[in-house]
C-alpha positions in Angstrom: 4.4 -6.2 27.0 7.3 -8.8 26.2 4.6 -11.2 25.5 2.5 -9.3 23.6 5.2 -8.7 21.1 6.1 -12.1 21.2 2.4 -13.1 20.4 2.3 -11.1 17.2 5.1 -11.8 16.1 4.0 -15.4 15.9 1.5 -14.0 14.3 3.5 -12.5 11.8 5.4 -15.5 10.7 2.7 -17.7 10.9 0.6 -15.4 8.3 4.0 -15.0 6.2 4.7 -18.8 6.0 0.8 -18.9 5.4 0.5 -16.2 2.6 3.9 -17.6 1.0 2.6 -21.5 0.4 -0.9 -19.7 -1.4 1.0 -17.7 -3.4 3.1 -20.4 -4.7 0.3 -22.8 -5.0 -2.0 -20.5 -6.3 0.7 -19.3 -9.4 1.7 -22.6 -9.8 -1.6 -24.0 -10.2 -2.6 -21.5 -12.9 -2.1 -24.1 -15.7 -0.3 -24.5 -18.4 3.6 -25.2 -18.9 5.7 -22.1 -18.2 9.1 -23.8 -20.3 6.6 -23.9 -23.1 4.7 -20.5 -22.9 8.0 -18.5 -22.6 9.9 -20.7 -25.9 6.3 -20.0 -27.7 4.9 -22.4 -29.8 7.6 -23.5 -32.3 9.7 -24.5 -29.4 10.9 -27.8 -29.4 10.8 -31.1 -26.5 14.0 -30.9 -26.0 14.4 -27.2 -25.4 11.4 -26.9 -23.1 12.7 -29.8 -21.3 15.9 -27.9 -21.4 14.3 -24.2 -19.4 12.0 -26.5 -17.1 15.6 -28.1 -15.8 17.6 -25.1 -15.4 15.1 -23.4 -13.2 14.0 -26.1 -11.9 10.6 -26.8 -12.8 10.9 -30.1 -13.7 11.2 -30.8 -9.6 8.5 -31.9 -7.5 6.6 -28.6 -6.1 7.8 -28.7 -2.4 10.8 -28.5 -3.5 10.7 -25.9 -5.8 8.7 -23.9 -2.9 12.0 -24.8 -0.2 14.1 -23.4 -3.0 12.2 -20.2 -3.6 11.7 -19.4 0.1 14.9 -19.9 1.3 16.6 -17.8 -1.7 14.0 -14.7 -0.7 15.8 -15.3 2.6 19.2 -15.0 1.7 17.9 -12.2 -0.2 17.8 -14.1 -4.1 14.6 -13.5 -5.4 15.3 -15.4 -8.4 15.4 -14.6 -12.0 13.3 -13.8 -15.2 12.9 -16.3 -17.6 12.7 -13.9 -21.0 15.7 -11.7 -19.9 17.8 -13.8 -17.0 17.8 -10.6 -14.9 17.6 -10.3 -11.1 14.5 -9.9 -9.7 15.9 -8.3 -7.1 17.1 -5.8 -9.8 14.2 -5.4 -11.2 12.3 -4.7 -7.9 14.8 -1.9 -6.8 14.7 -0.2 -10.2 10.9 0.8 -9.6 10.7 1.0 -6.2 12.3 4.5 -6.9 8.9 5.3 -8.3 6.3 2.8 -6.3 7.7 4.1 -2.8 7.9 8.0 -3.2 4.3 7.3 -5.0 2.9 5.7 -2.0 4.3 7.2 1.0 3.9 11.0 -0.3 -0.2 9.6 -1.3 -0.3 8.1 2.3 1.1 12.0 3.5 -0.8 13.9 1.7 -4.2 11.6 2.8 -3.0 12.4 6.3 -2.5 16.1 5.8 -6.0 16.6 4.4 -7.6 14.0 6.8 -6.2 15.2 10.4 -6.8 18.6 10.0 -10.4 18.1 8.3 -11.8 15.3 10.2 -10.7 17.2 13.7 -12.6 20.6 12.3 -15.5 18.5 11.0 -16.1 16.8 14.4 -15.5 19.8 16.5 -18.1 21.7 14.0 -20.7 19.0 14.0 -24.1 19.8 13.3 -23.1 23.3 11.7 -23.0 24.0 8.2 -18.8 24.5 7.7 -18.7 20.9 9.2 -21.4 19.4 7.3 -19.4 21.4 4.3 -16.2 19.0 4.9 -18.3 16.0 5.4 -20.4 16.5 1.8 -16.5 17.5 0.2 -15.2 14.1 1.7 -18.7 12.1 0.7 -17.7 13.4 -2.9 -13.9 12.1 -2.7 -15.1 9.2 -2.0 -17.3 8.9 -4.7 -14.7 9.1 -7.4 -12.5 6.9 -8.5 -8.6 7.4 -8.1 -8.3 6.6 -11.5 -10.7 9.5 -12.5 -9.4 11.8 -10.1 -5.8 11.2 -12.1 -7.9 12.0 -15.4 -9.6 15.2 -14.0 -6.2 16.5 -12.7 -4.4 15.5 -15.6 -7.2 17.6 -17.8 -6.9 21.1 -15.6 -3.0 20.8 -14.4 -1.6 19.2 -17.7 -3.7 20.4 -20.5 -5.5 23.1 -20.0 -3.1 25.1 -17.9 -0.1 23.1 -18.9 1.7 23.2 -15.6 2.4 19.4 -15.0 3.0 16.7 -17.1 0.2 14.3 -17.8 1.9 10.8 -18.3 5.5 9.4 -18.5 8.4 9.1 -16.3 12.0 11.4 -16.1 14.5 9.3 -14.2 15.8 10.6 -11.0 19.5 10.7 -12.5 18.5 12.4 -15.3 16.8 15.2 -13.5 15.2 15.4 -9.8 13.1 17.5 -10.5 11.9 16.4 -13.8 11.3 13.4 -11.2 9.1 15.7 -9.1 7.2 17.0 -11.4 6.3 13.5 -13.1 5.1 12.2 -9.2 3.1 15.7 -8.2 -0.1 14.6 -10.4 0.2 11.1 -9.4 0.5 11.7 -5.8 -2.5 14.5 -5.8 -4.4 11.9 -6.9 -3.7 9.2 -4.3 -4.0 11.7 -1.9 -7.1 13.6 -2.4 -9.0 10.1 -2.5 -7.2 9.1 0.6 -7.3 12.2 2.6 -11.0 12.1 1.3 -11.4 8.2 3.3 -9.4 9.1 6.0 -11.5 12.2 7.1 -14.6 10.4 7.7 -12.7 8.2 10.5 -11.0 10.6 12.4 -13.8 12.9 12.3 -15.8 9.9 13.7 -12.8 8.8 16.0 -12.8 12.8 17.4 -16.5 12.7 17.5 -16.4 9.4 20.1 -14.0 11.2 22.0 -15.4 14.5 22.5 -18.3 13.0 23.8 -16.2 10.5 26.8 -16.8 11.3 30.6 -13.2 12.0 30.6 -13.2 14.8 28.3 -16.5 16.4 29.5 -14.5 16.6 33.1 -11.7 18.0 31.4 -13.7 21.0 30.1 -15.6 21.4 33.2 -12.4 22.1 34.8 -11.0 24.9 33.0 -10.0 24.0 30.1 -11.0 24.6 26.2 -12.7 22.6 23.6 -9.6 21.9 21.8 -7.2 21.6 24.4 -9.4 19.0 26.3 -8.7 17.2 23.0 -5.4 17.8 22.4 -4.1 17.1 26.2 -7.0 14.5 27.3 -8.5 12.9 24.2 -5.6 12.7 21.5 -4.1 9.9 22.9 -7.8 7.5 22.3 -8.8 9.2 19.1 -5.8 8.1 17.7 -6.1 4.3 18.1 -8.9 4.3 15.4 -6.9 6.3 12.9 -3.7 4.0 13.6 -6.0 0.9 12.6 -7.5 2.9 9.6 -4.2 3.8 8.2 -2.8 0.5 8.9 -5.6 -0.6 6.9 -5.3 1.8 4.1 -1.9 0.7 3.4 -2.9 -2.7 1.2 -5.8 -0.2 -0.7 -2.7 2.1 -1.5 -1.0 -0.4 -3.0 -4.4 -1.2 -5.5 -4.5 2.7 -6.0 -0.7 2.8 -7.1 -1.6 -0.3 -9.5 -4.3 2.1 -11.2 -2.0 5.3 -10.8 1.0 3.8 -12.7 -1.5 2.9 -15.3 -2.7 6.4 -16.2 0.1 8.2 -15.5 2.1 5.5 -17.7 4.5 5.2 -14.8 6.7 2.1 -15.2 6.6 1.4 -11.3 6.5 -2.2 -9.5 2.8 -2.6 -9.9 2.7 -1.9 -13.6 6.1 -4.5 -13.7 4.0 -7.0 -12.0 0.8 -6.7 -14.3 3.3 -6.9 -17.2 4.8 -10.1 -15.6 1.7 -11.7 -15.0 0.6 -11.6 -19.1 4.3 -13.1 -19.7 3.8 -16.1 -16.9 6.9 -14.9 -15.4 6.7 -16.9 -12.6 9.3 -16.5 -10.7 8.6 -12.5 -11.0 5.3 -12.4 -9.9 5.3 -14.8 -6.6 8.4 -12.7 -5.3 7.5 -9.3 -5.8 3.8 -10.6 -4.6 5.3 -12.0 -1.7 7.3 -8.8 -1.2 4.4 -6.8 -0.9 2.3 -8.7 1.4 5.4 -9.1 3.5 5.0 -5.4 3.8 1.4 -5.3 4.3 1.8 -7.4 6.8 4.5 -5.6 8.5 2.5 -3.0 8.9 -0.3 -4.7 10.0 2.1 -5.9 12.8 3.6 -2.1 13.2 -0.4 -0.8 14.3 -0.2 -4.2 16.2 2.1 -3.2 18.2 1.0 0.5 18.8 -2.0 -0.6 19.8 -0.2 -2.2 22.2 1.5 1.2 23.3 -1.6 2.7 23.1 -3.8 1.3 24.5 -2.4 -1.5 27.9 -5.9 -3.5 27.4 -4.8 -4.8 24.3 -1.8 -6.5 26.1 -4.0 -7.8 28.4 -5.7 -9.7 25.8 -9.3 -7.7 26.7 
């Protein structure tokens, strides 16, 4: 087991170090002069020359990279060229929204999916299950962003329940707060949970049908508890890879979700950031998130690992 983790976490570093040098290379190779863009157009030599020495980017590009990745280390992320803030700073502020966004999306999709895919799979082949699989084949259908609009129509406007856009602060009131998220997160959600359910119905279906479980039933026991005490543990390495997997769409869905809902999260902060060439911004809150895509990726890694001993093995 000690070197299984060990492998992956080569694995992780190595895809960190590898994702970090594209990012910078693929931002800095946009074109164009950044000292220039962000003085605009009346902006004189000397002034430009002036912004591309203070932050540097007047210095050959390995160097600039070896000074942007060991600041994220230390924990500097840099700062904005427009307003000289921290991006650190300017992370945190939205990650109040983007976090409780995602993670109560992600809990919802497992809510719905869990329960759903287990009763689809043990009702197979009978109308209540083919029911769940048509409602889930519809989920999937629709867009998260049109899922937002639809909810935002019935909850906000016609029964005037929720609000349909904007954001109330959690210091100003937590449960103004709540009640901006609850359409957002619904929407997440019910496309998630609609994903998800198709999996681990699928992932139940494969189990129920093992040697193991049939034995399990033929000695006593019931349909479900056969599952729960025999075939839990192998139906869940599929959903642990699906979830793990699910995590980078999330992250597109909150991009979308912030949009509609007019929700001044991290995702909207970096689409704002990109049309300003805020450099500096966008590769560190970019790099931010893949570091936590990946280190979830390296989380399922390792539960696989728990999971399941062939994985250590390396069969």
């Amino acid at each position: 087991m000690a070197f299984y983790i060990f492998r992956r976490l080569a694995f992780f570093l190595g895809a960190l170090f590898t994702a970090s040098v594209l990012i910078f290379l693929m931002i800095r190779g946009a074109g164009g002069n950044v000292a220039a863009i962000v003085l605009g157009r009346d902006a004189s030599a000397d002034a430009i020359e002036a912004l591309s020495r203070e932050y540097g980017l007047d210095r050959p590009l390995a160097v600039q990279y070896f000074d942007w990745i060991t600041g994220m280390l230390q924990g500097d992320l840099g700062r904005s060229f427009r307003t000289n803030e921290s991006v650190a700073d300017l992370v945190v502020s939205r990650l109040s929204i983007s976090v409780p966004l995602a993670l109560g999306g992600l809990l919802l999709g497992l809510m719905i999916a869990i329960p759903a895919g287990i009763y689809a799979a043990r009702n197979a082949g009978r109308p209540s299950g083919a029911a769940v699989g048509l409602f889930s084949q519809i989920g999937i259908a629709v867009p998260v962003f049109w899922a937002g609009i639809l909810l935002s129509l019935l909850f906000g406007v016609k029964l005037g329940w929720l609000p349909t856009g904007g954001w109330t602060s959690w210091s100003q009131s937590t449960t103004g707060a709540l009640r901006s998220l609850v359409l957002p997160v619904l929407s997440l959600g019910l496309i998630l949970g609609a994903v998800m359910t198709r999996y681990v119905r699928s992932a139940v279906l494969d189990v129920m049908n093992q040697d193991y479980v049939r034995t399990a039933r033929a000695s006593g026991m019931t349909r479900t508890e056969a599952l729960l005490k025999v075939g839990l543990r192998n139906a869940s390495l599929p959903i642990v890879t699906v979830v793990g997997l699910q995590m980078a769409e999330l992250i597109g869905g909150t991009v979308i979700i912030e949009t509609v809902f007019s929700l001044p999260g991290l995702s909207r902060m970096i689409l704002a950031n990109v049309a300003a060439r805020e450099v500096i911004v966008v590769q560190s809150t970019v790099m931010l998130i893949i570091v936590f895509v990946i280190f979830v990726n390296l989380v399922v890694d390792l539960l696989y690992g728990i999971l399941d001993p062939r994985t250590r093995s390396g069969r």
